[in-house]
N, C-alpha and C positions, 0 to 999 in steps of 0.2 A: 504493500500500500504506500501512495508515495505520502510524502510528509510536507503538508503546508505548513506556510508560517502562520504561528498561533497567534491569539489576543497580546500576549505579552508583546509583540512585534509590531500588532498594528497598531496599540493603544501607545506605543511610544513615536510613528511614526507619525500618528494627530498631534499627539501632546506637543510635538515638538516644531512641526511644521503647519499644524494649522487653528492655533492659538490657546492650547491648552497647557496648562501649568504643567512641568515635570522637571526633572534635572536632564540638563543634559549630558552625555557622555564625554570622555575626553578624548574618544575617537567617534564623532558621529557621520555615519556614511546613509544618509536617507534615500531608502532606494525609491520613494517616488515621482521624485525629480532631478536633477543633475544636482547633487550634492555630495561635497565630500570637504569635511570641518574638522574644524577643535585641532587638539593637540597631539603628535606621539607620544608623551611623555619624556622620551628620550632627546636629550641634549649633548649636541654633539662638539668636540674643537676640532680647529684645523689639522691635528695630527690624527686624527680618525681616518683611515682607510674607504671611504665612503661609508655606505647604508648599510646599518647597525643589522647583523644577522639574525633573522629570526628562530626562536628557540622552536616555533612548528614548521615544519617544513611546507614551502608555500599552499602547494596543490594537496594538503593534507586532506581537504574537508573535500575537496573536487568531487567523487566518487557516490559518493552519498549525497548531495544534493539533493535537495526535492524534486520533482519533477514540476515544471508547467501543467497544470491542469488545460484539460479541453472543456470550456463551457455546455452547460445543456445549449441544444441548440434555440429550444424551445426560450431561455433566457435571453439566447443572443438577441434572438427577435425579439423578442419584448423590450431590450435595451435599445435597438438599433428604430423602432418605431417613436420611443421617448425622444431619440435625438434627432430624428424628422419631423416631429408634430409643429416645433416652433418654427419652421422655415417653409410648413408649408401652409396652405388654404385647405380648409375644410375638407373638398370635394378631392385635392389633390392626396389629401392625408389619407381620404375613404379608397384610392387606388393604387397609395402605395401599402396599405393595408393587406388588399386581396391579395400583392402581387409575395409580399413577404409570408401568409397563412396558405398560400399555395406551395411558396417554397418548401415552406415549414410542414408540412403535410407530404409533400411529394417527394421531389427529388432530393431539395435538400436533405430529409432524414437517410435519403441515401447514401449521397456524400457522407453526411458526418459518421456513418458507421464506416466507413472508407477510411475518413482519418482518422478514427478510433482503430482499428486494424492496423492501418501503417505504426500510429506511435507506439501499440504495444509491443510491435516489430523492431522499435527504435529506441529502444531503452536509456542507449551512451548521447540521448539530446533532445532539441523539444521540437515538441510539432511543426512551431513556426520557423526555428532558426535558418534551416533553407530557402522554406521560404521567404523572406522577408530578405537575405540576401539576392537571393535571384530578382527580386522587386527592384532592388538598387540597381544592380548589376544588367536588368533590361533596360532601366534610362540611358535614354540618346540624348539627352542635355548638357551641357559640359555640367561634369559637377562641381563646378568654380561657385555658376551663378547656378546653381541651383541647391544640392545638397553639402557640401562643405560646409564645414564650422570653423568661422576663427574663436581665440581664447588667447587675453593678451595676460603677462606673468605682470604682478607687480613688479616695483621697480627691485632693484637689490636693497635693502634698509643702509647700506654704505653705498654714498654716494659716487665714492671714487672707484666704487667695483661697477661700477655701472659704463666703462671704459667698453667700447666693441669687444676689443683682441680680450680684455678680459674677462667678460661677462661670455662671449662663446665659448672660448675655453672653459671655462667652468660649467655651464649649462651642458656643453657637450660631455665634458670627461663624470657628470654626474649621469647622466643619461645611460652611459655605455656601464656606470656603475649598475644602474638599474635593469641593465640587461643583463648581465652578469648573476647577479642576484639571483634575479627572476629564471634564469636557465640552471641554475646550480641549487634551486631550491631554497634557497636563504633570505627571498623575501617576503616580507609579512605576509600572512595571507590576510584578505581583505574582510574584516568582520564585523557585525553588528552586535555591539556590548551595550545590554540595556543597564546593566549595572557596572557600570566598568570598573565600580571602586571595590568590586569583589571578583570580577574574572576576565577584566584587561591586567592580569598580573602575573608575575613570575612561574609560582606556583601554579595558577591554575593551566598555565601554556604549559607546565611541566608536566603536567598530569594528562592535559586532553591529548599530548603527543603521542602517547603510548594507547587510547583507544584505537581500535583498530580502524581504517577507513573505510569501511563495508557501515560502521558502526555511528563514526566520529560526530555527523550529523545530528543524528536525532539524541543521541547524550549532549551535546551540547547544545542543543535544545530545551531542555529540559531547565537549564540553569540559566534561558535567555539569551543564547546565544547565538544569532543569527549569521553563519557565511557567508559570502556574497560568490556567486558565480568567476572563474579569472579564466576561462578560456580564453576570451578575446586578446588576452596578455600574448599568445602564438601570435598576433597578427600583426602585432603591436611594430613590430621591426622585420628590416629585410621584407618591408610586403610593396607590390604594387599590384595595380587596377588595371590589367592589361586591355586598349580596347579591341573589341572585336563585333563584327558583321553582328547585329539582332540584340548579341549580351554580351557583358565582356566577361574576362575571368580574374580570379585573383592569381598572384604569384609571391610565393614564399620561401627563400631560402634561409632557412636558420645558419646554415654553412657561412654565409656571407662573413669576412671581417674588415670591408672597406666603405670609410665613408663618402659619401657624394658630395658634395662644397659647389653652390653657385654664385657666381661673381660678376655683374656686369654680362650676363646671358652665356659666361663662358663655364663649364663645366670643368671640376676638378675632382680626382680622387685618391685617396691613399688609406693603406692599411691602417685602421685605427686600432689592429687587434694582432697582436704576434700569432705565431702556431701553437704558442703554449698555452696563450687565453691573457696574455697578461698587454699593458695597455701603454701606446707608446708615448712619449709628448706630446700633445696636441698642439701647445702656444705654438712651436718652433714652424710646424709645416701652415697654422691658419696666418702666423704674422710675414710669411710668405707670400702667401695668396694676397694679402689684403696690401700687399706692398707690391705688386703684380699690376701694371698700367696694361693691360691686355683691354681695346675699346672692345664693347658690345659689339658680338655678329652682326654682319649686312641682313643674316639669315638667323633671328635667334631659335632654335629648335624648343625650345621649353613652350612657345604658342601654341605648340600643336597640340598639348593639352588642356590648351582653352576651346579647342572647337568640339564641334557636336561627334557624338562617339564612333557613327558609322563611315564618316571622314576622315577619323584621325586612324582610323583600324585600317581604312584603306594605305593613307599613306606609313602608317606605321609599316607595315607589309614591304610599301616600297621602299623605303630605308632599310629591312632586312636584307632585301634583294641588292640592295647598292652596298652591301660589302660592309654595312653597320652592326651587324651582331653582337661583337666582343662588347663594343661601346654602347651598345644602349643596354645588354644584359648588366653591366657594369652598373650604370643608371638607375634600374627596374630593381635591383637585387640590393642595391648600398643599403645599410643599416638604417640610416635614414638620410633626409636631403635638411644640411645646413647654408640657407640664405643670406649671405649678407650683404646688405643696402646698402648704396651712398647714401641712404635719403636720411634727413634729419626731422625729425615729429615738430610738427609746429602746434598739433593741438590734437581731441581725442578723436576731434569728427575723418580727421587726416588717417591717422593711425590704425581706425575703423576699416578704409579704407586700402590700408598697407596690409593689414591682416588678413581681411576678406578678399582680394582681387590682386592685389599688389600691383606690378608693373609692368605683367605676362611674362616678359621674358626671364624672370630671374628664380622661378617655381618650376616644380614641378607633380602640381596636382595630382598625377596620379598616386604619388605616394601614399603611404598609410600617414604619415605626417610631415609637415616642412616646420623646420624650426628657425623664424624671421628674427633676425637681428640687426637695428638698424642702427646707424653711422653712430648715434648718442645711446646705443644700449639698452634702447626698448627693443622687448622678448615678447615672439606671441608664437605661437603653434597654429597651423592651418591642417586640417586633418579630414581625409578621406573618408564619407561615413560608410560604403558598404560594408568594412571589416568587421567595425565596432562603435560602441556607443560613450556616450559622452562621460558616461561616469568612472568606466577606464581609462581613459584620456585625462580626465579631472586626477584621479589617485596617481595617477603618472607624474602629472606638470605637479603634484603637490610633492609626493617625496621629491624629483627631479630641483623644484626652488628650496627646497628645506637640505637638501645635500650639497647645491653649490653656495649657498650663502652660509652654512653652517660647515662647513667642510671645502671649502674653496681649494681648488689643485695651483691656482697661480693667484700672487696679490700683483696688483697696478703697479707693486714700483718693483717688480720682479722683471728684466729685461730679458725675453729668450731669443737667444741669436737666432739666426736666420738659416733654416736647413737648407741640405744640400738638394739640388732640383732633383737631378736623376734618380735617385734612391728612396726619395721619400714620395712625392706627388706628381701626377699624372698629370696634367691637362687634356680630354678628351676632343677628339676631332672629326666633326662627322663630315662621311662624302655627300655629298646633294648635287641630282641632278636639277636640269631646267624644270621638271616637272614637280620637285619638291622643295626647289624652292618659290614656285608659285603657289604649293600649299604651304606653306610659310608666310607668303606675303599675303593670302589670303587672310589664313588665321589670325595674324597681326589684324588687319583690319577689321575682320567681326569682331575682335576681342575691342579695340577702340569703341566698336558700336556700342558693346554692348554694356564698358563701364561706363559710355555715358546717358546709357538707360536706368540708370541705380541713382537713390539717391540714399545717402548714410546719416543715421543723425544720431549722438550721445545726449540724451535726456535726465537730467536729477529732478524728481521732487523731494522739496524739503521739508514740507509744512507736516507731514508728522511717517508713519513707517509701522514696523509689524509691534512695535510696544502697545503706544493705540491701540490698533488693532483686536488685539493678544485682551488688553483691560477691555472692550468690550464684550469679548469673547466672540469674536468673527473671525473665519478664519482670512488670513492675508490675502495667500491665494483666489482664493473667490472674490474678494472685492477688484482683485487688479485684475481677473477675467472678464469681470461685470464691466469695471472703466474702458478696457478692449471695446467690448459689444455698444457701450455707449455712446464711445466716440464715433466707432463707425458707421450708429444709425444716424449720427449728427451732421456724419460728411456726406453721406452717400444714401440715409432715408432707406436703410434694412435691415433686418436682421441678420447678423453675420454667420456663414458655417464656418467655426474656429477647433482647435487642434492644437493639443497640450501632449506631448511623449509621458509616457511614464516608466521609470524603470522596470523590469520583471527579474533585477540580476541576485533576487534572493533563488531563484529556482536554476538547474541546471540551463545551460546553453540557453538562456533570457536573454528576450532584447528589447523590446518595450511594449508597452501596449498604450491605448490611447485614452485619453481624457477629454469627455465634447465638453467641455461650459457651457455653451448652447442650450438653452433650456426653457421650459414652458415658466420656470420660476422666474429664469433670467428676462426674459421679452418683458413677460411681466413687467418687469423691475425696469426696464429700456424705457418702458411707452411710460411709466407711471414719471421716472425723471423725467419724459421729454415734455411734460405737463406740471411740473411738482403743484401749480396752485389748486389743482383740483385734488389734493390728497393731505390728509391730515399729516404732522411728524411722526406720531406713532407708525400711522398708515405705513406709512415708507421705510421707517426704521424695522418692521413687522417683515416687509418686501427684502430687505437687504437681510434680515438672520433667513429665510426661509430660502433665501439661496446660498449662502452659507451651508448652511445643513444640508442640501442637495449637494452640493459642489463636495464639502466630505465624506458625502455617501459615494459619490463618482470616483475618487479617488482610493477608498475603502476595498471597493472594488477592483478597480485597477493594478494595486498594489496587489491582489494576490492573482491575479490575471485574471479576472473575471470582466474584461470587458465586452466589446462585440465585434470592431473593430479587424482583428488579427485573425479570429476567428472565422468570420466571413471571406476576409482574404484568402485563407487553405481551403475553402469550398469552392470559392470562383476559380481556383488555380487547381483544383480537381475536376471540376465539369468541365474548363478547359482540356485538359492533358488525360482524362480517362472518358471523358463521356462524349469529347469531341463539338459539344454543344454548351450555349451559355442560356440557364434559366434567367425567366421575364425581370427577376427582381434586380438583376444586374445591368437589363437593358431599362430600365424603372429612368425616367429624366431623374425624379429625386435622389437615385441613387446618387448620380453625376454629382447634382447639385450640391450636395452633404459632403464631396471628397473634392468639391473645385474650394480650396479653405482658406477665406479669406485672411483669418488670423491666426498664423502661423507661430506659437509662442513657447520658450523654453523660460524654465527657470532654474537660474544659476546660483551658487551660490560656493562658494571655498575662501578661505583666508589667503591663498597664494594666489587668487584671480582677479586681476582690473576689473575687467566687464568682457563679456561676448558678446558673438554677432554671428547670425546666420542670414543667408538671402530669402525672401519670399519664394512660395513654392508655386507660386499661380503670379501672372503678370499685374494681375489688377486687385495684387492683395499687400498685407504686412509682412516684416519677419523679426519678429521683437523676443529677443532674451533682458531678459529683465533680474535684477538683484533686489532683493528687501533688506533693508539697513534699520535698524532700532527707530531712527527716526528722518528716515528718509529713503525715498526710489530709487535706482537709477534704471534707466530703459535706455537698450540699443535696438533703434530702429530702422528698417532699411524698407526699401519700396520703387519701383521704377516711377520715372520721372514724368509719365502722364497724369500723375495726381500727387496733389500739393502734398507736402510729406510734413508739413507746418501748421496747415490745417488740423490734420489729427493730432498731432502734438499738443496743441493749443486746446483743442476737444477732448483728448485724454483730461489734459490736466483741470480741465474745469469739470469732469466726469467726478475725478477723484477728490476734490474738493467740496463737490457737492453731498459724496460717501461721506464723508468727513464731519460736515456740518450737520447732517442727517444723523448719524451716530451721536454726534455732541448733543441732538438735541433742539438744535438751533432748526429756523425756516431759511433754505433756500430763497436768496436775494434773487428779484424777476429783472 
């Protein structure tokens, strides 16, 4: 029987995230949203060999995991009808009805005894994991502007580590610490400690070490202790997104020990890893590079993974054929791609922009991650998502800034001479014919079109944050979902279909499931602010806990995978691939309508994180990650340039002002 997470798991994921008293841990990793907080405990100096080894061995709990549950199906549709009711009209609601009680009766019941079959066939992962990768991996988008996430590091707490040559060195030779780690077993495994002041401890790691891993799960359950899933850690390095005709594939050599360095569109590489596993200089070969006046290509090759997937597969093909193999496997296969910029940050909206899209030429998107380093020493990671999700990326960039600022490999006034060319670094050179370098100058060009279709904006409110919040007892969440829908019936006059990820990495091979905010409570709440004079304060104060209370029932849910979401996706992608045919609810307009999502929103949160950004998934929508501060917002907004991106900002912030003043107690000013 597989083993879900219990009340103790979920009564600390409310308490903590959606405004309920509790202590928190001194490791908290909330899996239902992009969170990963608080403290190791352990404090490290500069004579520390990097990251502190862990007394369990990483992939301890791996084995045991729970499994992903498959929803009834009979739930799915009940949940998937709630989150169409408020987008559609009465008459339209009576036939998306029939068309989902026909599934639900029919074929569907077929399917899902199908994927009930496959998963008990599939013991070592879950239902969805394939597919949900194969969903990424069929976009023809570039996934620049479309699925990529940036995540920028704060700065270093010393100001004078924050030097280019030093601050990459350090980022980097902590990185390969954590690869190291993580392949040799010695790094933490990733856990949820609801009482950490009893079994984030010496002891109790010395003891759960010795349960057996068949076992290790459900006994550490028992005592509140939740593991979080770290597959996604294999893909983490050495991985690229290769494209290809229809889908692409991944590619992973663990074998790899050479890093990739882009510089001015010029590609460099050298061993960062001896044969013995041990780690060579880094300053000597990056103050190299960075002392290296080589101009940008005529032809910078890093564009080509700005274009669209079935273009760049083509020409990818023809660069194997022109005599490119060694060098672009070189590329594909590096441990990861470190970027470094001329460009100097002039502010956050700029930055926003260097993270998310940068300059085309000096990325190389398909990786599983590029780590941007610019001229003044701002750090930000651009990362791949079909591998994985944001919360291993978050635990990554967190140990990764906690090891080079606490354990730093080089300080600023340490000067490393300058290594030899031949023996240490490569510089890569590729053949192009006439024919590839007009897909080159092409890609250049749609990649100009299309950064100036974006517009980027870094947003703080001040006026109050989740403390508020938390004393009225609302959850945070809900209120900045509700402000979302507000502002955009104020821009645009409708109710928005919007889209929250949710972690699932308490269960084996988890990747997220979804969160609608959208709701018959929420419209509610939309139309009643878009009128406040015709509703009493109570009235409306009565409106904002009643979607509160929904909004944590939605996530209640989701957190143990019971959404509908993920679920209906393995059905459509079974009638596809076994039945050769797609049932009505799929061809349903409302279905369309519910997945074209106007408000595409993450919520972020880590003490080693500036702020993120991801792009809009739909052209004529948001893409807002957003932080909750004690007593203040911040929102990263982004949106193409046919609709004012000012407008909503200015509508947000009078959304959430109005939440505010409604809570206090106070009438909304006409």
């Amino acid at each position: 029987m597989a083993l879900s997470p219990g009340p103790g798991l979920l009564g600390f994921l409310l308490r903590h995230q959606l405004g309920r008293q509790g202590r928190a841990p001194r490791r908290s990793f909330v899996i239902d949203f992009w969170d990963v907080g608080g403290e190791t405990g352990v404090k490290r100096s500069s004579a520390d060999a990097g990251l502190v080894p862990s007394i369990v061995p990483t992939l301890h709990y791996q084995d045991s995991l729970p499994r992903l549950p498959i929803p009834r199906l009979e739930d799915s549709i009940r949940r998937y009808l709630r989150a169409q009711k408020p987008l559609l009209t009465a008459d339209q609601f009576r036939r998306t009805e029939e068309f989902s009680y026909d599934f639900q009766n029919g074929l569907g019941k077929e399917l899902h005894e199908m994927l009930i079959f496959q998963d008990q066939h599939s013991q070592h992962t879950s239902y969805i994991s394939d597919v949900w990768l194969n969903s990424y991996l069929g976009r023809r988008h570039p996934p620049v502007f479309n699925m990529n996430v940036g995540l920028a590091f704060q700065p270093d707490p010393r100001v004078e580590y924050n030097e280019q040559l030093t601050r990459a060195t350090n980022m980097t030779v902590s990185i390969v610490r954590f690869l190291r780690a993580f392949r040799t077993g010695t790094l933490e495994p990733e856990v949820l400690h609801i009482y950490p002041e009893k079994t984030d401890t010496k002891f109790f790691k010395s003891c759960i070490r010795w349960i057996p891993k068949s076992l290790v799960c459900p006994t550490a359950s028992v005592f509140n202790v939740y593991p979080m899933d770290m597959s996604q850690n294999f893909r983490l390095f050495s991985t690229s997104r290769l494209p290809k005709l229809a889908q692409d594939k991944l590619l992973t050599d663990e074998r790899a020990k050479h890093l990739l360095v882009l510089r001015n569109g010029n590609f460099y590489i050298f061993n960062i890893l001896q044969s013995n596993g041990t780690m060579i200089q880094v300053s000597e070969i990056l103050k190299y590079i960075l002392s290296d006046e080589s101009p940008t290509p005529d032809f910078p090759l890093a564009y080509l993974t700005t274009e669209k997937r079935d273009t760049w597969a083509q020409l990818r093909q023809e660069l194997l054929d022109n005599g490119n193999q060694e060098a672009l496997k070189k590329v594909e296969t590096a441990i990861f791609s470190l970027c470094l910029d001329d460009l100097l940050v002039r502010d956050l909206d700029e930055f926003m922009q260097i993270m998310l899209y940068g300059n085309g030429h000096n990325r190389w998107y398909d990786k599983s991650f590029n780590l941007v380093l610019t001229k003044d020493g701002s750090a930000a990671i651009n990362f791949e998502h079909s591998w994985g999700d944001g919360l291993t990326v978050l635990r990554f960039m967190k140990e990764v800034f906690q090891d080079s600022t606490e354990a730093p490999a080089v300080r600023p006034w340490e000067e490393p001479p300058i290594a030899s060319i031949p023996g240490a670094v490569k510089k890569l050179d590729f053949h192009l014919n006439n024919s590839l370098r007009a897909g080159i100058a092409a890609a250049r060009a749609n990649y100009n079109v299309a950064v100036r279709a974006f517009l980027v904006k870094l947003v703080r409110f001040q006026k109050e944050g989740k403390r508020f919040l938390k004393q009225e007892g609302i959850s945070p969440d809900a209120m900045i979902q509700l402000a979302f829908q507000m502002a955009f019936f104020k821009i645009r006059g409708q109710i928005a279909a919007s889209y929250e990820p949710c972690s699932t990495a308490a269960f084996k091979h988890g990747r997220t499931e979804v969160i609608r905010p959208t709701s018959v409570h929420s419209k509610r709440c939309v139309l009643a602010f878009h009128e406040p004079s015709r509703y009493a304060v109570a009235e409306l104060k009565n409106l904002l806990r009643r979607c509160s209370t929904y909004h944590v029932n939605l996530i209640q849910k989701a957190v143990r995978g019971q959404g509908f979401d993920r679920h209906l996706l393995a059905l459509r992608i079974l009638a596809e691939t076994k039945k050769n045919c797609l049932p009505d609810i799929f061809f349903d307009s409302a279905y369309g309508q519910l997945n074209h999502t106007f408000i595409f929103s993450r919520h972020l949160s880590s003490p080693t994180l500036k702020f993120g950004a991801s792009m809009p998934i739909v052209p004529d929508g948001f893409g807002i990650a957003y932080f909750v501060q004690d007593d203040s917002i911040t929102f990263s907004i982004t949106c193409c340039t046919d609709y004012n991106i000012q407008d909503f900002i200015e509508a947000l912030r009078t959304s959430l002002e109005n939440i505010i003043v409604i809570l206090k107690g106070d009438s909304i000013a006409q």
